[in-house]
N, CA, C and O atoms as a CHARMM CRD file, in Angstrom:
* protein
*
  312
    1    1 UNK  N     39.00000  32.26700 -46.00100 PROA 1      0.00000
    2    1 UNK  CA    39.09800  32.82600 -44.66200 PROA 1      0.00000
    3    1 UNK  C     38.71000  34.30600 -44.71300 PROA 1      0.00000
    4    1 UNK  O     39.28600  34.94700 -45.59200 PROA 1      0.00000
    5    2 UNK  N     37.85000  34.96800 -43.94300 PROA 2      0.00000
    6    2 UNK  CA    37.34300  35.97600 -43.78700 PROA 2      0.00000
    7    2 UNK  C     38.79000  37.16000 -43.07200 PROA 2      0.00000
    8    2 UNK  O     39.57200  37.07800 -42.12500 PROA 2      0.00000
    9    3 UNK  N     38.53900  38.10400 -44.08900 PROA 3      0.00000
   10    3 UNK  CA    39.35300  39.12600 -43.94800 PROA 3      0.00000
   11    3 UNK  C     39.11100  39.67800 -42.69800 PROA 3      0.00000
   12    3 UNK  O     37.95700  39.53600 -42.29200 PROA 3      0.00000
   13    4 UNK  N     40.11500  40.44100 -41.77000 PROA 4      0.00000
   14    4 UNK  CA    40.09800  41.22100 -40.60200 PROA 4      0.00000
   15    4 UNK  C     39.11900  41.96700 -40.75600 PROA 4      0.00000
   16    4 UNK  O     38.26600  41.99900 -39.86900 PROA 4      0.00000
   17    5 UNK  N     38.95500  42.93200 -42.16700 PROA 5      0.00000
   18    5 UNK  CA    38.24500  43.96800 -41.63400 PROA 5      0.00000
   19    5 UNK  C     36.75100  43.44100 -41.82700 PROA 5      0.00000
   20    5 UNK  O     35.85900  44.05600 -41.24400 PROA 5      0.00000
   21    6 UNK  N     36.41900  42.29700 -42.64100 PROA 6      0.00000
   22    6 UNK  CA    34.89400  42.25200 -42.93500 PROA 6      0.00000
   23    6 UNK  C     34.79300  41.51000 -41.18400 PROA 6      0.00000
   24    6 UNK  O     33.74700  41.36000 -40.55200 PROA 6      0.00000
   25    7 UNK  N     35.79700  41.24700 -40.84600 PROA 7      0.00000
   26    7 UNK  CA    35.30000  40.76800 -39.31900 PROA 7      0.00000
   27    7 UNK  C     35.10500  41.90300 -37.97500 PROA 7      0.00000
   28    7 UNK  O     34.62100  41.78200 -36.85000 PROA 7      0.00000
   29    8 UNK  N     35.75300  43.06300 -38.73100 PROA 8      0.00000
   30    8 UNK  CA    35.53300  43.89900 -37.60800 PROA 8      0.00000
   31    8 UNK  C     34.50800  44.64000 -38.01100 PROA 8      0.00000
   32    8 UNK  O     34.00500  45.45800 -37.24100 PROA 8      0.00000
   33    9 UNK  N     34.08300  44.47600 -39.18000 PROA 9      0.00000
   34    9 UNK  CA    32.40000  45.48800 -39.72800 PROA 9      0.00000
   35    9 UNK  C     31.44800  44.18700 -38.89800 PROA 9      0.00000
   36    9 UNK  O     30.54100  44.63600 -38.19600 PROA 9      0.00000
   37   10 UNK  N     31.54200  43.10700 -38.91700 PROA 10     0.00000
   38   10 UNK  CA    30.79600  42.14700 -38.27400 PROA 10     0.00000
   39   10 UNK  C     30.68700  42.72300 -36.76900 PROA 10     0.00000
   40   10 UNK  O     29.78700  43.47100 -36.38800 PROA 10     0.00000
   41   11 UNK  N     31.87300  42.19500 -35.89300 PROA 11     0.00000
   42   11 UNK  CA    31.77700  43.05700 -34.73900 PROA 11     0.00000
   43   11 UNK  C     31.26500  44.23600 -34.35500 PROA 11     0.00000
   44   11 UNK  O     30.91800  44.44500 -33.19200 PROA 11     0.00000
   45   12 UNK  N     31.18400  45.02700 -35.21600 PROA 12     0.00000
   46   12 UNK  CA    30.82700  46.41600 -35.27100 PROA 12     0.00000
   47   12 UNK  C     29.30000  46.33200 -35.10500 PROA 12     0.00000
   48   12 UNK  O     28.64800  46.91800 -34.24200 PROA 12     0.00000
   49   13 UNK  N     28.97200  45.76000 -35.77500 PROA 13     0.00000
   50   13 UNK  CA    27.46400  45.47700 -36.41400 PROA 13     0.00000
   51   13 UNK  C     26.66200  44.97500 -34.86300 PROA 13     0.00000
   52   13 UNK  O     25.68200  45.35700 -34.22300 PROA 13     0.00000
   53   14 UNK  N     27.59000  44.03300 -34.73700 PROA 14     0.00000
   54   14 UNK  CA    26.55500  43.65700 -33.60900 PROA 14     0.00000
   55   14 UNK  C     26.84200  44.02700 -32.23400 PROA 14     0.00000
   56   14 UNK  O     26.40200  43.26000 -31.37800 PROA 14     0.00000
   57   15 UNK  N     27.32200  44.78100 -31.95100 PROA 15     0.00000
   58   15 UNK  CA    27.83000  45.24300 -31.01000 PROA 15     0.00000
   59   15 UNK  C     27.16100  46.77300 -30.82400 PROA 15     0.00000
   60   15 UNK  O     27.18300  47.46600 -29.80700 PROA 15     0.00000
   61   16 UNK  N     26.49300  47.11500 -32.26800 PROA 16     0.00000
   62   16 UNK  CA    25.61400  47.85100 -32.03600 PROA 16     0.00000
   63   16 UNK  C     24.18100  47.52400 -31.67500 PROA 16     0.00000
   64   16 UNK  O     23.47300  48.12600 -30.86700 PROA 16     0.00000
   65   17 UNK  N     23.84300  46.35800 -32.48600 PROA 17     0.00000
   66   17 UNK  CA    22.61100  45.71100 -31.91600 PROA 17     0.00000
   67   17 UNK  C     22.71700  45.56000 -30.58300 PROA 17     0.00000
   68   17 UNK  O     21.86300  46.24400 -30.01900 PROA 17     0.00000
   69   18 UNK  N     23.69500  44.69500 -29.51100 PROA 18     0.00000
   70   18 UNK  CA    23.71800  44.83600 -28.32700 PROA 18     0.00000
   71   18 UNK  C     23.74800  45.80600 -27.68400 PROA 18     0.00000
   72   18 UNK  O     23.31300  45.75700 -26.53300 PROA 18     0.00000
   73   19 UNK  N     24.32200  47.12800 -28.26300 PROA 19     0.00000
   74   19 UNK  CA    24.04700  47.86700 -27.50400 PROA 19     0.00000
   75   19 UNK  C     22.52000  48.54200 -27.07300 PROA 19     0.00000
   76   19 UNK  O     22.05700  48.95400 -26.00900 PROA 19     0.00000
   77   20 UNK  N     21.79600  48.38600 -29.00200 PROA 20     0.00000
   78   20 UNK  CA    20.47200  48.84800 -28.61600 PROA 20     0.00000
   79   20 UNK  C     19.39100  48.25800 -28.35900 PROA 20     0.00000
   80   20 UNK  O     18.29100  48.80900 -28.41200 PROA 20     0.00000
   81   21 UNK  N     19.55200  47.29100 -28.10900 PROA 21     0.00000
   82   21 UNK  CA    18.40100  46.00100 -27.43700 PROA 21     0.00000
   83   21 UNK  C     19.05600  46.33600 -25.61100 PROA 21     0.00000
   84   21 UNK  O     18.39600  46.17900 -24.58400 PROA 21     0.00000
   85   22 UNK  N     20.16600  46.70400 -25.68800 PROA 22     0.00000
   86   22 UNK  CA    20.18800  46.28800 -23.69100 PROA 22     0.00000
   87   22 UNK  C     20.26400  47.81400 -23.44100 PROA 22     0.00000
   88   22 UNK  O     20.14100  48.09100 -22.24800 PROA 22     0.00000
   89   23 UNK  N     20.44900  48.96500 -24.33700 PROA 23     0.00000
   90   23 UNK  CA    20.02500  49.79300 -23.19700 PROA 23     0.00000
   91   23 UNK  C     18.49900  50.56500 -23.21100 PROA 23     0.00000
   92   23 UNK  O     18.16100  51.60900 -22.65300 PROA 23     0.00000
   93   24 UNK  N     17.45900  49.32700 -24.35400 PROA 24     0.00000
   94   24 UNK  CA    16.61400  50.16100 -24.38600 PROA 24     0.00000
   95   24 UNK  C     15.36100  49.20500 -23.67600 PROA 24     0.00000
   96   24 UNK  O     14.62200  48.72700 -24.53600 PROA 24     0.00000
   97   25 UNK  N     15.11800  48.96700 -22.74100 PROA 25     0.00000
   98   25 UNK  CA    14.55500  48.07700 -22.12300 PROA 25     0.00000
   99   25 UNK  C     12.88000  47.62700 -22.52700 PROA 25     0.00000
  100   25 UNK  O     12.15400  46.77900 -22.00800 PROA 25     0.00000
  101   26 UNK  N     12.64500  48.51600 -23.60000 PROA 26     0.00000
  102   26 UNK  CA    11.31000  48.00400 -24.22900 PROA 26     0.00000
  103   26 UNK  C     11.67800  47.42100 -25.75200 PROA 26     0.00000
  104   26 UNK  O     10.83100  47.01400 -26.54700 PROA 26     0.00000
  105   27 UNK  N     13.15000  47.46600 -25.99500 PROA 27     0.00000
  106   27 UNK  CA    13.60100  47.48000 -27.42900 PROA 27     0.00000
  107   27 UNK  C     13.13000  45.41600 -27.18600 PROA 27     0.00000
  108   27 UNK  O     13.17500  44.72800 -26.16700 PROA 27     0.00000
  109   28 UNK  N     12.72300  45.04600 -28.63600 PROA 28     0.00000
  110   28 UNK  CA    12.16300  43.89300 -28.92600 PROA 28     0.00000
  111   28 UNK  C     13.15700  43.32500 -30.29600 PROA 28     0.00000
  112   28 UNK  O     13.38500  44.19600 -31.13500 PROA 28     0.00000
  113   29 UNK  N     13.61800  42.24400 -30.50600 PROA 29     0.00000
  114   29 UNK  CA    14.12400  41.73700 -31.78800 PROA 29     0.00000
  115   29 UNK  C     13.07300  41.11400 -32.36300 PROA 29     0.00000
  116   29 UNK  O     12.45800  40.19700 -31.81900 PROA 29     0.00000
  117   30 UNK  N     12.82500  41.56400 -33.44900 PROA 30     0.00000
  118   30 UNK  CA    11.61600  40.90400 -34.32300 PROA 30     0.00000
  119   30 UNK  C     12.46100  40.25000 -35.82900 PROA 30     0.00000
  120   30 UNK  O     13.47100  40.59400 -36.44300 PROA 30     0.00000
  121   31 UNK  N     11.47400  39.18800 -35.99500 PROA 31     0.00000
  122   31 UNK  CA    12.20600  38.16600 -37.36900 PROA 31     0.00000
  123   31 UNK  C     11.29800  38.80500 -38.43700 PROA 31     0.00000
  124   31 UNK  O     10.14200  38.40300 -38.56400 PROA 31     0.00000
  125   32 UNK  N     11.73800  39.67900 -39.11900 PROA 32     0.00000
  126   32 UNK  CA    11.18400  40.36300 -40.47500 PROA 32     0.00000
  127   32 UNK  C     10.85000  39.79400 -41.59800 PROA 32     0.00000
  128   32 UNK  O     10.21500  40.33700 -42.50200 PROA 32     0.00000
  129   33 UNK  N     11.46500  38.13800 -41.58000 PROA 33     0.00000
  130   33 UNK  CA    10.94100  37.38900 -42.35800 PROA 33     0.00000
  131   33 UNK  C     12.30000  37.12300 -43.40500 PROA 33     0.00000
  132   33 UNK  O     13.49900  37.39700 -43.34700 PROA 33     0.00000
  133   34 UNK  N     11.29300  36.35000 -44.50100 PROA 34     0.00000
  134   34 UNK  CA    13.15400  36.30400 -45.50400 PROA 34     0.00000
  135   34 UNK  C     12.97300  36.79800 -46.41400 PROA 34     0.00000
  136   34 UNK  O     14.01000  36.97600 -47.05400 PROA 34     0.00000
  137   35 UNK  N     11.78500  37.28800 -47.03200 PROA 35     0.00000
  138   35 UNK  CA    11.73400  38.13100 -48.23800 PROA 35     0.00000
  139   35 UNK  C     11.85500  40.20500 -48.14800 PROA 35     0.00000
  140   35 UNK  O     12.05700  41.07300 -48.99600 PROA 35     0.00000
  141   36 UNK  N     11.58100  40.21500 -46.53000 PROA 36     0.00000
  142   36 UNK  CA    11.88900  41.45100 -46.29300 PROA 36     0.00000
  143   36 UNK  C     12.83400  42.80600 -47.16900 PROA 36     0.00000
  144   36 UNK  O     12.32500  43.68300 -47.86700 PROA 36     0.00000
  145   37 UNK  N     13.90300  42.67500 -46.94800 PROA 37     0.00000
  146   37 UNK  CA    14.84800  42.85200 -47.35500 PROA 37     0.00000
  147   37 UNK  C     14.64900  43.20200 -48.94800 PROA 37     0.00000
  148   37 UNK  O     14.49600  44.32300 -49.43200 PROA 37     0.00000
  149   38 UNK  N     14.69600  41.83500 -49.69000 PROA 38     0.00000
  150   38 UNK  CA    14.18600  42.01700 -51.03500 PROA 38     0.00000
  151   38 UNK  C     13.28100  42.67200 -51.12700 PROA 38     0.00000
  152   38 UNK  O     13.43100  43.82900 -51.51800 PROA 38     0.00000
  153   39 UNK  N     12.23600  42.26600 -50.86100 PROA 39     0.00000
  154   39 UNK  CA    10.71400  43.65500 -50.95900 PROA 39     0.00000
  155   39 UNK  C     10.96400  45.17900 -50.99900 PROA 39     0.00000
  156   39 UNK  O     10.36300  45.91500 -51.78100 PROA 39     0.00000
  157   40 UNK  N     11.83900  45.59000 -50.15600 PROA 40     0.00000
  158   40 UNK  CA    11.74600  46.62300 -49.73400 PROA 40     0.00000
  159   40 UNK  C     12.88700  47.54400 -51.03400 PROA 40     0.00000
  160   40 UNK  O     12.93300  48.75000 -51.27300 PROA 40     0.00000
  161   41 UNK  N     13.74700  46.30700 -51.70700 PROA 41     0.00000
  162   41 UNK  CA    14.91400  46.96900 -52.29500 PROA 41     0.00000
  163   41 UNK  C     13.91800  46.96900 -53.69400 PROA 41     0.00000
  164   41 UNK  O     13.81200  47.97000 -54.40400 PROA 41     0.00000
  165   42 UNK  N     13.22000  45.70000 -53.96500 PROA 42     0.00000
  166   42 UNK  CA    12.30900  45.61900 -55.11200 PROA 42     0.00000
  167   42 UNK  C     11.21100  47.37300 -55.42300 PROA 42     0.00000
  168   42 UNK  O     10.95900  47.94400 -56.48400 PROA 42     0.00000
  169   43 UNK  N     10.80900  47.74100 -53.94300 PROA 43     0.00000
  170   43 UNK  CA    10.23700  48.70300 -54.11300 PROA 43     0.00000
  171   43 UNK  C     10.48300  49.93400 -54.51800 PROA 43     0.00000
  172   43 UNK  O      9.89100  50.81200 -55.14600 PROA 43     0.00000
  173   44 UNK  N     11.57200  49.76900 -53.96700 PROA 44     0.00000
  174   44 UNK  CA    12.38000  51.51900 -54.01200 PROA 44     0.00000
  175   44 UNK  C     13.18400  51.54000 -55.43500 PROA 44     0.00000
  176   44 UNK  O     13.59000  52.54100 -56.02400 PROA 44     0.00000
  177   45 UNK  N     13.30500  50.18300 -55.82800 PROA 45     0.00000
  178   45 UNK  CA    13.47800  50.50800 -57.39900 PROA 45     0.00000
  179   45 UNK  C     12.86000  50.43100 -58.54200 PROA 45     0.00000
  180   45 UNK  O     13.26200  50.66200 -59.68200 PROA 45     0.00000
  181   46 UNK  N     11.52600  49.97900 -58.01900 PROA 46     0.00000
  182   46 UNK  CA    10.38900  50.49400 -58.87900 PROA 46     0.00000
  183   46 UNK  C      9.96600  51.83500 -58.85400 PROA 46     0.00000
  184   46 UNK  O      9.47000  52.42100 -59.81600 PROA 46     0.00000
  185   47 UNK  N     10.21000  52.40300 -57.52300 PROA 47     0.00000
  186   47 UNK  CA     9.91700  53.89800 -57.16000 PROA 47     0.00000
  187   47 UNK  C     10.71900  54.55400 -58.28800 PROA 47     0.00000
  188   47 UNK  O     10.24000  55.03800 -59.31400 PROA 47     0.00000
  189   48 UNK  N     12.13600  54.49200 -57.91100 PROA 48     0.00000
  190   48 UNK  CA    13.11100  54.91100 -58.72800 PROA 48     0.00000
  191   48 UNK  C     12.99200  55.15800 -60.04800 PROA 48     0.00000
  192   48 UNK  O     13.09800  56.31800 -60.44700 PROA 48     0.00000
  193   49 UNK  N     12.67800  53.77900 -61.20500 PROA 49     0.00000
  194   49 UNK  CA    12.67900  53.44800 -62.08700 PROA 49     0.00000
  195   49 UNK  C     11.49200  54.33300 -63.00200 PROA 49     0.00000
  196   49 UNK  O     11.67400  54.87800 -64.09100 PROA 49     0.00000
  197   50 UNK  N     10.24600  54.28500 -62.20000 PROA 50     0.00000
  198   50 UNK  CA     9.01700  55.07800 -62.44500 PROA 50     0.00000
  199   50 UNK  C      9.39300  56.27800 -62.57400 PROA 50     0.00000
  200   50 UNK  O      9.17000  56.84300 -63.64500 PROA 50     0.00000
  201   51 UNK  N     10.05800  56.96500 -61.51300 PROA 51     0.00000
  202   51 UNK  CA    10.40200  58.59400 -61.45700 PROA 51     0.00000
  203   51 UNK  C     11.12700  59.03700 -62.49300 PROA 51     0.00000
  204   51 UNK  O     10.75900  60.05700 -63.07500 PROA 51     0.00000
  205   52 UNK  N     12.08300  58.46400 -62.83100 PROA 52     0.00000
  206   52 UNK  CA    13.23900  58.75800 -63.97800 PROA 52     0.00000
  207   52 UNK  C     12.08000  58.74900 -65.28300 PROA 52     0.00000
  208   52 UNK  O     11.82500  59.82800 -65.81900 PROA 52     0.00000
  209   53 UNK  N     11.47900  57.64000 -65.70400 PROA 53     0.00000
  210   53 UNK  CA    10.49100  57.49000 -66.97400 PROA 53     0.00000
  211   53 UNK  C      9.72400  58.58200 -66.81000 PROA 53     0.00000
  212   53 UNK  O      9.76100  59.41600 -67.71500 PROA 53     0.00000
  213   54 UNK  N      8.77200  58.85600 -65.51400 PROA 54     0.00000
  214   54 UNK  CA     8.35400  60.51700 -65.29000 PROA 54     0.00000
  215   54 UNK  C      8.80500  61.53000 -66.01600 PROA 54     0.00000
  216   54 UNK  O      8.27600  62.16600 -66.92700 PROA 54     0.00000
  217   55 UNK  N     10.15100  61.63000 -65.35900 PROA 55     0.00000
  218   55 UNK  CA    11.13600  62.99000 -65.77600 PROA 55     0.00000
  219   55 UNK  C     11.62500  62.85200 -66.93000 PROA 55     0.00000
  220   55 UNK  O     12.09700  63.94600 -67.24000 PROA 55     0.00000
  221   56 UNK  N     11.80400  61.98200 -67.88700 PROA 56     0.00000
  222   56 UNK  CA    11.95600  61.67600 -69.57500 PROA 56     0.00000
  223   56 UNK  C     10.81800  62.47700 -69.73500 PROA 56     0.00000
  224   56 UNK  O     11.16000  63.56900 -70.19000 PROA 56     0.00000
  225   57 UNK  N      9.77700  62.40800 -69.58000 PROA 57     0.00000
  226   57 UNK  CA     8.47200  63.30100 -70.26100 PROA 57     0.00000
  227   57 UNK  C      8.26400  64.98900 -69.94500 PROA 57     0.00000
  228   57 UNK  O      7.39100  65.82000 -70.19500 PROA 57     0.00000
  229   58 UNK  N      9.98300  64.98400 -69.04300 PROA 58     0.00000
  230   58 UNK  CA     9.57400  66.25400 -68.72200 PROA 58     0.00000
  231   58 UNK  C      9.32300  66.97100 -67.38800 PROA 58     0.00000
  232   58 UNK  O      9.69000  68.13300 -67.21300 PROA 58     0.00000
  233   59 UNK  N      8.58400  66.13100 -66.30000 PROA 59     0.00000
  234   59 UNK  CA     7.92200  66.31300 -65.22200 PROA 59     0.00000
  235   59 UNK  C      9.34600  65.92500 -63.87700 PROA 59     0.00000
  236   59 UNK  O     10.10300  64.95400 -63.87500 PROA 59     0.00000
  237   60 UNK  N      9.28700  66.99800 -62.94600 PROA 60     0.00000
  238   60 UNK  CA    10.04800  66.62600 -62.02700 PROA 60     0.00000
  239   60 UNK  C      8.90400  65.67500 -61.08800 PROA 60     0.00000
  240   60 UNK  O      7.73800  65.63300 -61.48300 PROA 60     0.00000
  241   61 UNK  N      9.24100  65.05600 -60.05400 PROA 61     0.00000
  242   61 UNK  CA     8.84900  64.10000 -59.16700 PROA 61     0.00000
  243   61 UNK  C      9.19600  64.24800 -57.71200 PROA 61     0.00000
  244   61 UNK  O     10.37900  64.23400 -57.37100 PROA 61     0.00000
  245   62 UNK  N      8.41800  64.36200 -57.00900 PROA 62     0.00000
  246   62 UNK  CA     8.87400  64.33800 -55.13000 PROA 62     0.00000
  247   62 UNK  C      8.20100  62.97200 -54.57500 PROA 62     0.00000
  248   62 UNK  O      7.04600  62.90000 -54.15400 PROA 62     0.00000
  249   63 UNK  N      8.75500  62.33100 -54.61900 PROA 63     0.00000
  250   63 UNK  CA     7.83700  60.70400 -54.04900 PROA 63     0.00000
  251   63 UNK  C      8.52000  61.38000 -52.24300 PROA 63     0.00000
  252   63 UNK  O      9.53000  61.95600 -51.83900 PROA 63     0.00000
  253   64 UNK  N      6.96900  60.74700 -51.53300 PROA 64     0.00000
  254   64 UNK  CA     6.73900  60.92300 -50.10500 PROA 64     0.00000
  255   64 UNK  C      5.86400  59.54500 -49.57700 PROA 64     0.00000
  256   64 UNK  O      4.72100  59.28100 -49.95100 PROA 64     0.00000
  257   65 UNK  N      6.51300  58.89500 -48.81000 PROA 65     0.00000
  258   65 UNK  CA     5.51800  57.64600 -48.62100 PROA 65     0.00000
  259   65 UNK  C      4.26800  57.53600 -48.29300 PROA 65     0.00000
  260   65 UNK  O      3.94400  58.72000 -48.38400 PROA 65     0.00000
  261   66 UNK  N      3.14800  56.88200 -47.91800 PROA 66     0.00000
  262   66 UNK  CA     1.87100  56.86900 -47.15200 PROA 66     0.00000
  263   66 UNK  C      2.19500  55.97400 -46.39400 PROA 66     0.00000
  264   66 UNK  O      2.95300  55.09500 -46.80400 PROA 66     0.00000
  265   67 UNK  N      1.63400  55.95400 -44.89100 PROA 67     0.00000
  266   67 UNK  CA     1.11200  54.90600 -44.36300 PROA 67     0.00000
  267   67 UNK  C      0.24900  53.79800 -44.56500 PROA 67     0.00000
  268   67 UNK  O     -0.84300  54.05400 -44.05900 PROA 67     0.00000
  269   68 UNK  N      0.27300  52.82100 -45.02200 PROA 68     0.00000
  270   68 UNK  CA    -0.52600  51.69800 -45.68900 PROA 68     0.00000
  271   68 UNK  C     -2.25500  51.57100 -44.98000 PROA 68     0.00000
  272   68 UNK  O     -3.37600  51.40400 -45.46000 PROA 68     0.00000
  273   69 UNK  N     -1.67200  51.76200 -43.57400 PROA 69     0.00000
  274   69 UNK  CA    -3.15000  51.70200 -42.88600 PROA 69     0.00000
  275   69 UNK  C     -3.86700  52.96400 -42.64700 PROA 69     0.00000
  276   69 UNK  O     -4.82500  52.73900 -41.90700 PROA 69     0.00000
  277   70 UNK  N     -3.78800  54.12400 -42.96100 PROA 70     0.00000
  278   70 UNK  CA    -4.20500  54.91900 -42.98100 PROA 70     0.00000
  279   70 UNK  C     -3.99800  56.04100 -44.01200 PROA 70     0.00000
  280   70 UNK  O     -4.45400  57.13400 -43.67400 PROA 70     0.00000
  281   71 UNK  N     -3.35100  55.96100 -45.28900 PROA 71     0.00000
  282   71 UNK  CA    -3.07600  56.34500 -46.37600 PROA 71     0.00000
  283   71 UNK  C     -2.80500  57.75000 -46.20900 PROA 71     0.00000
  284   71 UNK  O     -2.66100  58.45400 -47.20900 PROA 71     0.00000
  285   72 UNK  N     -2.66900  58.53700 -44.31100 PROA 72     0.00000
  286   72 UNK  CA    -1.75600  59.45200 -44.26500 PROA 72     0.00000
  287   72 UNK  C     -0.36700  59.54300 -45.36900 PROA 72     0.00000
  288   72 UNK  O      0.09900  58.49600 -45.82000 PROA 72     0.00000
  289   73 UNK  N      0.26200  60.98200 -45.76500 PROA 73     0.00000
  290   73 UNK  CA     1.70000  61.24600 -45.47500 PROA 73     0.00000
  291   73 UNK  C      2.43800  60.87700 -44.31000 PROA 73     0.00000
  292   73 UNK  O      2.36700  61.27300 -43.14700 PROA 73     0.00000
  293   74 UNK  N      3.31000  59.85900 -44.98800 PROA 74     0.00000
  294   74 UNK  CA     3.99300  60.06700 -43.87900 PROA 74     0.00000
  295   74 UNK  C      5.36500  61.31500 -43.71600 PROA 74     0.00000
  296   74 UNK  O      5.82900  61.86900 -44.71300 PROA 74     0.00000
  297   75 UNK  N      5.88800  61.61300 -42.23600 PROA 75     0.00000
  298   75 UNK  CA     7.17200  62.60900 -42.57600 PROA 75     0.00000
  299   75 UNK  C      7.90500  62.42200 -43.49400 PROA 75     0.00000
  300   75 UNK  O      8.02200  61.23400 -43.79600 PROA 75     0.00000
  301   76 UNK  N      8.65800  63.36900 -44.28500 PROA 76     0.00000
  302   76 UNK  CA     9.88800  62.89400 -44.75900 PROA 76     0.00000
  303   76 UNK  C     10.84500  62.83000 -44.38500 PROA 76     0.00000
  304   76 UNK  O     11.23300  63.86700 -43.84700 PROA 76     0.00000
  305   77 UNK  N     11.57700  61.95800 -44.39800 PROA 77     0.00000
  306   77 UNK  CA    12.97900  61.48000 -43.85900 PROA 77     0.00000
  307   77 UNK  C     14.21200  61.92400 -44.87600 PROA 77     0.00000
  308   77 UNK  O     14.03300  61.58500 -46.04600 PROA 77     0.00000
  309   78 UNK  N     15.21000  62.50400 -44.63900 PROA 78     0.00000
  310   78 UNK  CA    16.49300  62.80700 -44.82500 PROA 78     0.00000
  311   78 UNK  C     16.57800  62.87400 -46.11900 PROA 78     0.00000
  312   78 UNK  O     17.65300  63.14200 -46.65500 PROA 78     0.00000
């Protein structure tokens, strides 16, 4: 039986989604697929993994993403 609180992080959860799908009237739910998720955690710890082996040799590292379709910088985020 599911604990109170993993039921109120549930509630929580989607109660934020409802909030931002209905008050944003162009907001869209899209199915990201099922490997999403994984991909994205697969990546960032190859990122990771690479940078550290980098900095063993010495070298600090600033990873900044590109845009895939236009191989801009993208901003950096937080």
């Amino acid at each position: 039986m599911p604990t109170t609180k993993a039921l109120a992080a549930t509630g929580n959860s989607l109660l934020t989604i409802y909030h931002a799908l209905l008050s944003d009237p162009a907001a869209a739910c899209t199915d990201l697929g099922t490997g999403h998720y994984d991909q994205r955690a697969n990546t960032r710890r190859q990122a990771r993994n690479h940078n550290r082996a980098i900095q063993r040799h010495g070298y600090k590292v600033t990873i900044q993403a590109i845009d895939p379709q236009t191989g801009e910088l993208q901003p950096a985020t937080g």
